[in-house]
N, C-alpha and C positions, 0 to 999 in steps of 0.2 A: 572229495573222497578221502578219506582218513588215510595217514602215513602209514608205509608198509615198509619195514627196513631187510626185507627178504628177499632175495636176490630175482621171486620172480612174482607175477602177477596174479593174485589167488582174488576172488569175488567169494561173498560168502551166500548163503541159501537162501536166494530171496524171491519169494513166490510171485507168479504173475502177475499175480493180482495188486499186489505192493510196485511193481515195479510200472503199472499201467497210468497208477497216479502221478508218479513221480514223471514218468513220461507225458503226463497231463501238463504236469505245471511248468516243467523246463520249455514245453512247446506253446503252451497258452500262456503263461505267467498266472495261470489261475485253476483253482481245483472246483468244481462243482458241488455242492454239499452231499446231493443226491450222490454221489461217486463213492461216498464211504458210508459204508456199511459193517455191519458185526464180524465178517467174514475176511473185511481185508483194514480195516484198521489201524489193526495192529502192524501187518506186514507192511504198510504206509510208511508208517512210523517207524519202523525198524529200518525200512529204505531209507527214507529223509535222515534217518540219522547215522547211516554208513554214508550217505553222500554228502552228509553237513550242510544238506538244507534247512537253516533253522526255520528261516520262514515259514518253510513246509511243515516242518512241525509243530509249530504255533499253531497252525492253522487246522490241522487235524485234531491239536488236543483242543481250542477252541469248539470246535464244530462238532466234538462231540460230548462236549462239556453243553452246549446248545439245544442238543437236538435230545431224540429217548434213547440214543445209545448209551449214555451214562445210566439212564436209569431204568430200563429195562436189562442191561447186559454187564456191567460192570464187574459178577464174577468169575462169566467165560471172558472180558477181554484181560481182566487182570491176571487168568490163569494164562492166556495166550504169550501178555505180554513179559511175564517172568520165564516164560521158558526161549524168549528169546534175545532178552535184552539184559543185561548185566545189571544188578542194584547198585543204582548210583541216587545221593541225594539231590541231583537238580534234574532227575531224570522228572519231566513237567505232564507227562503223559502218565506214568507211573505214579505220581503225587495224587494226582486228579484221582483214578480209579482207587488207590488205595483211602483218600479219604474219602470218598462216595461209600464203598465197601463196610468202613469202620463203622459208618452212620446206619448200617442195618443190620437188624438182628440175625445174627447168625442162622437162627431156630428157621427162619423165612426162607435160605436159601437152600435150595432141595439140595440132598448129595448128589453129585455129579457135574454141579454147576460153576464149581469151585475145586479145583485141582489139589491137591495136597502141598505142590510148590507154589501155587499163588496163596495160601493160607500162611504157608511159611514164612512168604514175604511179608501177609501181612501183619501176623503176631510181631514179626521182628522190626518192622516201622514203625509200630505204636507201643511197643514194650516199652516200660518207664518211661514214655510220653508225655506230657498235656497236649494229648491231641483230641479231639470229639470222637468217643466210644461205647457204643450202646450197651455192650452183651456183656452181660457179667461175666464173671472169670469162670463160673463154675461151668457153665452153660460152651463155656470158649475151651475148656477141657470136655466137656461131652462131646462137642461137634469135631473137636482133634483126636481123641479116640475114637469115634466111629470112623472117621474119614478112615484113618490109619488101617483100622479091622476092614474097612471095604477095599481096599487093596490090597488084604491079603486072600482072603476068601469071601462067598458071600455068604455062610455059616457062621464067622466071623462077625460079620457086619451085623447079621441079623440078630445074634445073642447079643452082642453092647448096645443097638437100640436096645433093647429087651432090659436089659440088667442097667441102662444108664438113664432115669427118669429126668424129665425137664423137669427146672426149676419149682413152676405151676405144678407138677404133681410131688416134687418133695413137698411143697407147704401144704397140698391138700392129703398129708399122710399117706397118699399111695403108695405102698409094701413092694418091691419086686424080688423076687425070688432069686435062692443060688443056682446058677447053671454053671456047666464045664464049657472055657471058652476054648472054640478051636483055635489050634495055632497060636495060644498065649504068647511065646516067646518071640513069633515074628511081628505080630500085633505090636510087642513092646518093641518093636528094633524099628518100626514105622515112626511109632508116635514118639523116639528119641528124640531126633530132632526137632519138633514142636515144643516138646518138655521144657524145656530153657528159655522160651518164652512163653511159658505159661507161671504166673504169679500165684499159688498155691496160699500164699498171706492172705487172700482175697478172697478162700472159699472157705465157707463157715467148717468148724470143726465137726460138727453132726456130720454135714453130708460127706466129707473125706474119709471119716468115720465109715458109716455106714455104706456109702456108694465107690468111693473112690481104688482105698487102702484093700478090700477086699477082691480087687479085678486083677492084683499080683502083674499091675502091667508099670506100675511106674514103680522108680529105683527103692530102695529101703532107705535112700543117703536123701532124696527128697520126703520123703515120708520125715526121717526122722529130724531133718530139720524144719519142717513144717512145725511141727509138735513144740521140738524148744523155743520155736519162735513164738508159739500159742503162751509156753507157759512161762516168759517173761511177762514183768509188768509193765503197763502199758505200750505193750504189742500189739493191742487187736483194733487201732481206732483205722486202721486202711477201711477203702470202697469195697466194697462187694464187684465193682466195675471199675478197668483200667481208665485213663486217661484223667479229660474233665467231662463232664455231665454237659448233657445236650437241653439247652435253659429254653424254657418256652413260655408265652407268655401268660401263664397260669401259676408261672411261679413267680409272679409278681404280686403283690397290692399296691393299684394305684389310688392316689388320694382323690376326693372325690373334691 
């Protein structure tokens, strides 16, 4: 149990279902794989690491590193697990889901599946990274703006899909039109803190131009240092995509 230097004995909020495993392994010395599921996982893990079962937690980020919970659920347990565990860099359960995460296109992950605080996490783990990251920047700014708009209304959310085209339809010219967004200001007061880990160097000056600067949701002071960083020389050789690039074997030639 972790040190408590307060004069009396406080437990913190840990759901059944968390607490049934760990009663699993203190009683059996073993956890059954079939025992974790999407639903209590995380709350496992959050037990085993208020009682400093490391064991235990090896063994859950194993087994679900193993099994399809990594790769069917990775951005409900990453939303789970940032709302309950503090960001720490050896947190090994947290590691795991955040680079499974980073390795899928955003575009892929429906809204809703992804919390706005497990996004946050994850822009701020892989910011100025070399870590493997699929989604380009610009695309990583569409999906943090709409999130932001779908927690303030859904009139909101519905107009910045509308006015925020993916990637695939900036290059096939598709035109989107000006609309009045509701709730502009709260919309901006959402997507603050995303902003800061968003690399604006990384989205071509067209679409900032034309999709971006026009949405009056980010600051004038990123705006306008995007701009003079555009218009030094030899400012513009950055990725269109944070990290390093996911190498496959197609971008090789081998010798025959």
């Amino acid at each position: 149990m972790k040190k408590n230097y307060d004069n009396q004995i406080s437990f913190p909020k840990i759901k059944s279902s968390g607490m049934e495993i760990v009663l699993e392994y203190i009683y059996t010395g073993l956890v059954k794989e079939e025992s974790l599921t999407k639903d209590n996982a995380v709350e496992a893990f959050y037990a085993a690491d208020y009682f400093q079962l490391s064991d235990l937690q090896d063994f859950i980020t194993k087994t679900v590193k193993s099994t399809n919970l990594v790769k069917n659920y990775s951005p409900e347990l990453l939303s789970k697990i940032t709302e309950k565990i503090p960001l720490a860099k050896d947190n090994i359960f947290l590691n795991l889901l955040v680079e499974t995460v980073a390795i899928m296109s955003l575009n892929n992950i429906e809204f809703g599946r992804l919390s706005i605080t497990g996004l946050k996490c994850l822009l701020s783990i892989t910011h100025e990274k070399e870590m493997l990251f699929v989604t380009p920047e610009y695309e990583v700014f569409r999906y943090s703006a709409i999130l932001a708009a779908k927690q303030v209304s859904n009139d909101a959310y519905k107009t910045l899909k509308e006015l925020l085209p993916t990637l695939e339809q900036v290059e096939n010219s598709i035109k989107v039109g000006n609309k009045f967004i509701t709730d502009r200001q709260k919309v901006a007061k959402e997507l603050e803190p995303l902003v800061k880990f968003i690399d604006f160097r990384r989205i071509k000056s067209q679409i900032l131009a034309d999709f971006i600067e026009p949405l009056e949701i980010v600051s004038n002071e990123i705006i306008f240092n995007f701009y003079r960083y555009a218009a030094l020389p030899n400012n513009l050789n950055l990725s269109y995509t944070r990290g390093k690039r996911q190498i496959n074997e197609i971008d090789y030639v081998w010798d025959k």
